[in-house]
N, C-alpha and C positions, 0 to 999 in steps of 0.2 A: 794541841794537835795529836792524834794519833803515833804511836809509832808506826803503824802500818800502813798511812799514807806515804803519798810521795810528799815532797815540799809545796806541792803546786797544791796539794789537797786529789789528785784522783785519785782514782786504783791504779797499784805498780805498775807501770810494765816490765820487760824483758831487760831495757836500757836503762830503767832505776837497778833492778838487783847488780845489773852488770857494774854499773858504776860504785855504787857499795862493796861489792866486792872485787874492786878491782884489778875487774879481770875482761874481756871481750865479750861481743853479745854472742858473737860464734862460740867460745870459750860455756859460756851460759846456757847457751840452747844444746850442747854436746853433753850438757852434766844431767841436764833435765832427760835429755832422747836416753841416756845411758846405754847410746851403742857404739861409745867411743870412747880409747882411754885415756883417761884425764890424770894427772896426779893429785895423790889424795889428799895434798894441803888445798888442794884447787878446789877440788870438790865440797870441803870443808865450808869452807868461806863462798860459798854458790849455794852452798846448804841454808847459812845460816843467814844470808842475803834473803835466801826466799822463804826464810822463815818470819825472820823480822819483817818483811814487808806486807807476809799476806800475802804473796805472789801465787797467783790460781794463772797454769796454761791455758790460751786464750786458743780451746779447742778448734775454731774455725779457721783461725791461722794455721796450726796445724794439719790439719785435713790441707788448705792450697799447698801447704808445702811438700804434700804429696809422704808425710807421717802417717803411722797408725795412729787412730786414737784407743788402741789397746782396749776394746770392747769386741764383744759378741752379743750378736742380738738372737733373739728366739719371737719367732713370728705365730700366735693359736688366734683361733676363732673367738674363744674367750677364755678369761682367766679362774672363770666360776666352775669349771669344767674340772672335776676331779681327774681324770685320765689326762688333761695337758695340766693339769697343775705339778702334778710329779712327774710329768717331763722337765718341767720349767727350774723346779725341783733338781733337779740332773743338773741341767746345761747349768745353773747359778755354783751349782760346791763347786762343780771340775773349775767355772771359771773363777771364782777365787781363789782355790789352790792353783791357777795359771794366774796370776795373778792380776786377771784384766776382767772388767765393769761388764754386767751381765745388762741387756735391756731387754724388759719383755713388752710388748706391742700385739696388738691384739689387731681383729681385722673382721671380727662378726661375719664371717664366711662370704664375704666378696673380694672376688676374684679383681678386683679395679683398685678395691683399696689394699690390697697384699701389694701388688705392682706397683704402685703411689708409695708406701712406707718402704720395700725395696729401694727403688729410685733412690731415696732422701738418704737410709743405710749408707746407697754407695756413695752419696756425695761424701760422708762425715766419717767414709773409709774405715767401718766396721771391716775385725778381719774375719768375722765368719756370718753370715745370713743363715739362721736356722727355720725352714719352714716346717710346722708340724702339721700329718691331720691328714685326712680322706682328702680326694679331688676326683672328678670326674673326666679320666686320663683319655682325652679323645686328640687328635691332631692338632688339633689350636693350644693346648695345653702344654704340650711336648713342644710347640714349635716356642711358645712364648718364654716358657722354662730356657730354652735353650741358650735364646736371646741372655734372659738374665745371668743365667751362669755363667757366659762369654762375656759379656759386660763386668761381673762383678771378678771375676779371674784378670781382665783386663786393667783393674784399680786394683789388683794386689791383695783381692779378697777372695772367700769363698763361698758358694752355694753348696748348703747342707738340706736334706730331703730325709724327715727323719716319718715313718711311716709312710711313707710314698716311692711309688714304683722309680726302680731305677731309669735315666735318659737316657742311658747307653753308655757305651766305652768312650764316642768322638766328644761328649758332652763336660766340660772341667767343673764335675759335682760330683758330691761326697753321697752320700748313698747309705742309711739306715736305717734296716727296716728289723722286724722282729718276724717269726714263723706264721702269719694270722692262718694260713691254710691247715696247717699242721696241727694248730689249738682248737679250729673246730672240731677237723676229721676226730681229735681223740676225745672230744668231747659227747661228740654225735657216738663215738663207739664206745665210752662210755654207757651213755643211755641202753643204745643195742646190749651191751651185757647184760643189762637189768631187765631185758627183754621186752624194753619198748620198741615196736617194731613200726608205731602210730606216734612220730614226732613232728609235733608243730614245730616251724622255724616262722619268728613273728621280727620282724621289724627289720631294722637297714636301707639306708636308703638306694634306689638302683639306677648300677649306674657308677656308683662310688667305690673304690677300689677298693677300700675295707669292707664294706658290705659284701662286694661281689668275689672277695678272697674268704669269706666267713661262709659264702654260703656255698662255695666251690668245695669246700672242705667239709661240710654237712652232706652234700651231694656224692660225694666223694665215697664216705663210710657206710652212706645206705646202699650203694652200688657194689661195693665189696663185699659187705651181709645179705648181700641176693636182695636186699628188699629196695621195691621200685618208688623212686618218687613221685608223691603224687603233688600236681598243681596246687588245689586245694590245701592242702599242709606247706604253703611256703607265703607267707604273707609279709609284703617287702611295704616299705613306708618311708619309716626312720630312725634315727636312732631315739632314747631318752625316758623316761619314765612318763608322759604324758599319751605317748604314742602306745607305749603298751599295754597303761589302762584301759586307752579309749579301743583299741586294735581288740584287746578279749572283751570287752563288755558287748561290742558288734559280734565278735564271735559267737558269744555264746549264747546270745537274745536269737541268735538264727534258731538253737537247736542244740540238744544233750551233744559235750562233746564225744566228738569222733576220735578223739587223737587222748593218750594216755602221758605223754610228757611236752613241756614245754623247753625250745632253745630260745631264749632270748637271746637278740642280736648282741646286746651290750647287759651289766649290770641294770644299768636302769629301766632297760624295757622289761625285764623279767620282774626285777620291783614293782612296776605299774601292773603286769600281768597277773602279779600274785593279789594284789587290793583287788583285782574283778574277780577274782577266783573267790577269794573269801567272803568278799559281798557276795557273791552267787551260791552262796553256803558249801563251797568245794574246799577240801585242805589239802596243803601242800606240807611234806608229800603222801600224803596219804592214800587221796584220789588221786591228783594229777603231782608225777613231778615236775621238779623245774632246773632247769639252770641257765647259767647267764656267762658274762664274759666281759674280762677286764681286770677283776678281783679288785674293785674299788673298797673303799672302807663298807658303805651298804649292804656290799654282798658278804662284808663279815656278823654283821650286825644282824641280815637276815637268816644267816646260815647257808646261804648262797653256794652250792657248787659250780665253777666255776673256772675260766682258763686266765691262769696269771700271766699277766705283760710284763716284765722286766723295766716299767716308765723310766725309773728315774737312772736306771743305766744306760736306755736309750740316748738318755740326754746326755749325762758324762760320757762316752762313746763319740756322740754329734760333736763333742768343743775339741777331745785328744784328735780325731782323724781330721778335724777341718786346721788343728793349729801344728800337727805335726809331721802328718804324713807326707810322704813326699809324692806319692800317687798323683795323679791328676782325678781320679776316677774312684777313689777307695770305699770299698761296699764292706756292710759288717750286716751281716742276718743272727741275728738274738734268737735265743728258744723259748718258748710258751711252755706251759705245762699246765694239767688241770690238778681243782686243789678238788679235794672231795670234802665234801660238811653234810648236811641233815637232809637239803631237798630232793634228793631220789633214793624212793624206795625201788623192790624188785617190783616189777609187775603183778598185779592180781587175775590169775586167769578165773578165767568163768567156769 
């Protein structure tokens, strides 16, 4: 027979270690919780009880007993997503150096399955719920949000909102966002120096709080440089490289372009935009420039200029203010900055 059964042949429980080392099951479960002082012969022999047996906490117990199970979870749309992977990225080091189990849970962008994998979080008393990622922030959103973060505050947890607009002060959720307004406007004012005064802005989806802060901040800088937006030059969709191939090859089957630099919404729309460029025999930057946003590995590769996000400190940031702060409320706005690389040139006047 194993040493790490019990006698009976199962797996330990609480009341084998305890009895090996003869000491109380209270005694046992005060050495394992370690938030109680025990003496260190005690804890010894509780050590070495649940070493010998192979004794694993029988986490579902713990959660009724109304314990942590010393996790944080991080909730994206998907894990293949470079811009939430080095979020995911973030929240996993801080939580190992806290030294509590990182889970990442995915949710393919419905709003029924976030609230479902929520739910389940609070039963198993996760002490931080990290949501990352765009929403489309309308009154049902806000009210539902509010529901959960008073719910998950109420089991001794917390609601973390990293990219996503704050609830408000009455709301007990943590709040991190990064400048998205601030990384277009200097993006878009970039281009204006180079005296593109004809900027396509292509993709985003509308509606969505990143899109609709990306392209507040493009709108923003042509308004400042006197020059008026036109309709035509704002083409909303969505975010990703599929959407920007297909978004320029419609474009430019209409007609010579109109427009002398391209904003793509994200890295990867301006990656798709640059393939229909080049199949269209246009080079970047030569004829058209380009840039994009996010500063994902791609946009290094393609020489991408581009507005850097700060991801994976997002993430470390979301686990220190959801497991330390004493706030109820605690908000942290990160700064963007643009990287400059190969794709804008100055403008070619005629």
């Amino acid at each position: 027979m194993s040493r790490k059964r019990t006698a009976a042949g199962g797996r330990a429980t609480i009341r084998d270690v305890a009895e090996r080392a003869g000491v109380s099951v209270a005694t046992v479960s005060r050495v394992l919780a370690g938030t109680y002082p025990v003496a260190p012969a005690t804890r010894a022999r509780v050590t070495k009880a649940v070493a010998a047996l192979d004794y694993v906490v029988n986490a579902h117990a713990r959660a009724l007993s109304g314990q942590s199970a010393k996790t944080v979870a991080i909730l994206v749309s998907a894990v293949d997503a470079a811009f939430y992977a080095k979020i995911a990225q973030g929240v996993e080091d801080q939580a190992a150096a806290e030294g509590r189990l990182c889970l990442i849970c995915t949710t393919g962008g419905d709003p029924d399955r976030e609230m479902a994998v929520v739910r389940l979080l609070r039963e198993q008393h996760a002490e931080a719920v990290i949501l990352v990622g765009a929403v489309v922030e309308d009154e049902e959103y806000r009210r539902r949000m509010a529901q959960v973060a008073q719910s998950l505050h109420t089991a001794g947890s917390r609601l973390v909102l990293v990219g996503r607009p704050s609830l408000g002060p009455d709301v007990p959720a943590v709040t991190v966002e990064y400048d998205n307004t601030a990384g277009a406007y200097a993006l878009t004012g970039h281009l204006l120096s180079q005296g593109h005064d004809r900027i396509l802005y292509l993709g985003g989806a509308p509606g969505h709080s990143t899109a609709e802060e990306r392209i507040a901040g493009y709108r923003k800088a042509l308004a400042e440089h006197g020059v008026t937006a036109d309709p035509a030059l704002q083409v909303l969709g969505s975010f990703g490289r599929p959407f920007g191939y297909d978004a320029m090859r419609r474009i430019l089957a209409a007609g010579p372009p109109t427009f002398t630099a391209v904003f793509g919404s994200d890295d990867l729309v301006a990656a798709g935009a640059m393939q229909a460029l080049r199949e269209a025999g246009l080079r970047v930057p030569e004829d058209i420039s380009l840039v994009g946003y996010n500063d994902i590995s791609p946009a290094l590769d393609l020489q991408l200029t581009t507005v850097h996000i700060p991801s994976e400190e997002l993430g470390r940031q979301a686990v220190r203010l959801a497991l330390h702060s004493p706030e109820l409320t605690p908000h942290a706005l990160l700064g963007t900055h643009v990287v400059v690389r190969e794709s804008v040139r100055p403008r070619r006047r005629a």
